[in-house]
N, C-alpha and C positions, 0 to 999 in steps of 0.2 A: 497179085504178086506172091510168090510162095516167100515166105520167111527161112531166112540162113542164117544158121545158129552153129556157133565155135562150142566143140562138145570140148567137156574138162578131162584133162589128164592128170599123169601122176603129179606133177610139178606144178598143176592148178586145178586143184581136186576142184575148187569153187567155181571152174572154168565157163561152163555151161552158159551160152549168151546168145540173145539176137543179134549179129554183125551186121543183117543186110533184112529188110524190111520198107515197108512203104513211109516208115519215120525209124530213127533209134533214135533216144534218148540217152545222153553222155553224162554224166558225172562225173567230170576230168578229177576231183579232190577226193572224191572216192576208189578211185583207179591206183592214182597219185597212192594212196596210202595202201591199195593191197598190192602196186611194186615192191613201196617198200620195204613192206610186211614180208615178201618170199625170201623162199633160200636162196633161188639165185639174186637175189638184191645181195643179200652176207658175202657170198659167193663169188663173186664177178663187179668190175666196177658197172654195170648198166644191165637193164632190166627193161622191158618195153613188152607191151599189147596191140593187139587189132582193136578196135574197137569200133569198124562200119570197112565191110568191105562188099563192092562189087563187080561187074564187070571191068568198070574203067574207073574205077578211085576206090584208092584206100585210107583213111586215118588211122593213124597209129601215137600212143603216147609212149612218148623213152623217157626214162630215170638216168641219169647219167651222173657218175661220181666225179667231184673235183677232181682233174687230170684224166679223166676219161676221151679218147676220141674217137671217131667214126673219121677215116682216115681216105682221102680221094676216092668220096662215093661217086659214081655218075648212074642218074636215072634214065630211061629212056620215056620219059616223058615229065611233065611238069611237076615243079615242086613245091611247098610252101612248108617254111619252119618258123614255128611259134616258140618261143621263148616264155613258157609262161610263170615260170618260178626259175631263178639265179640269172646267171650270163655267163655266154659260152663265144669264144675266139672261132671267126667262121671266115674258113679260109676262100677262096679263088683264085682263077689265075691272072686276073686284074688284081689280088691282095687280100691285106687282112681286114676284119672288121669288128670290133669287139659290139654282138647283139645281147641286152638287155633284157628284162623284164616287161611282158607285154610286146616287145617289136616283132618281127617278121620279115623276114627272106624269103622273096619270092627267085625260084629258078627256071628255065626256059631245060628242055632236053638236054641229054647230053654236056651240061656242064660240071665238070668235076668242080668238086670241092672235099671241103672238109671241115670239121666241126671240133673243138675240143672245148671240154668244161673247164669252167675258171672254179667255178663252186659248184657245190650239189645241183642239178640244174634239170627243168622240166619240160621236154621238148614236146608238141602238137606237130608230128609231119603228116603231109600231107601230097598223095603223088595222083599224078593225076594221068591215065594213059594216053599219049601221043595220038595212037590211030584212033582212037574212039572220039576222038574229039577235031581231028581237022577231015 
């Protein structure tokens, strides 16, 4: 398997990473602290990474400031959002739902939603592509 590596730029000189490989190895509380070490963390209410990308899935971790949202996303393919530091108000269009520390949303294609932080909050998403999988 050839290994794919996110080369660093100006805005993450430290950038330089294995994304896609026959394992990566995550250290989400490491990550966690060089979002919110950058300038765009000061910057911007939210801040996020790749951190395993391939073909048909991607993980990514977001920083998201109290009152932050990500506002009627829809993916075209599946989703999962981890909560894994604050709680974030996670819209659809059956409703609200206010997600926790440690819970999980899982989504099906093509469902809009929307995400907004109640506090500082650390999100695991996770998409997963539609065709490569049915």
């Amino acid at each position: 398997m050839e290994i794919k590596r996110n080369e660093a730029t100006i805005n993450r000189p430290e950038g330089d990473r294995v994304i896609d490989a026959s394992y990566v190895f995550t250290d989400i509380p490491a990550f966690v602290e060089q979002l919110q070490g950058e300038k765009a963390w000061d910057k911007n209410d939210r801040n996020g990474i790749t951190v395993f990308k391939s073909g048909n899935i991607t993980v990514v971790i977001t920083a998201l400031k109290a009152g932050a949202s990500i506002v009627e996303n829809e993916v075209d393919g599946f989703v999962t959002i981890q909560v894994i530091k604050g709680n974030a108000n996670f819209t659809t269009p059956d409703g609200d739902i206010l997600v926790a520390e440690n819970q999980l949303v899982t989504l099906h294609p093509h469902v809009v939603h929307s995400v907004k932080a109640i506090h500082d909050t650390i999100l695991l998403l996770t998409t997963v592509s539609k065709e490569d999988i049915l």
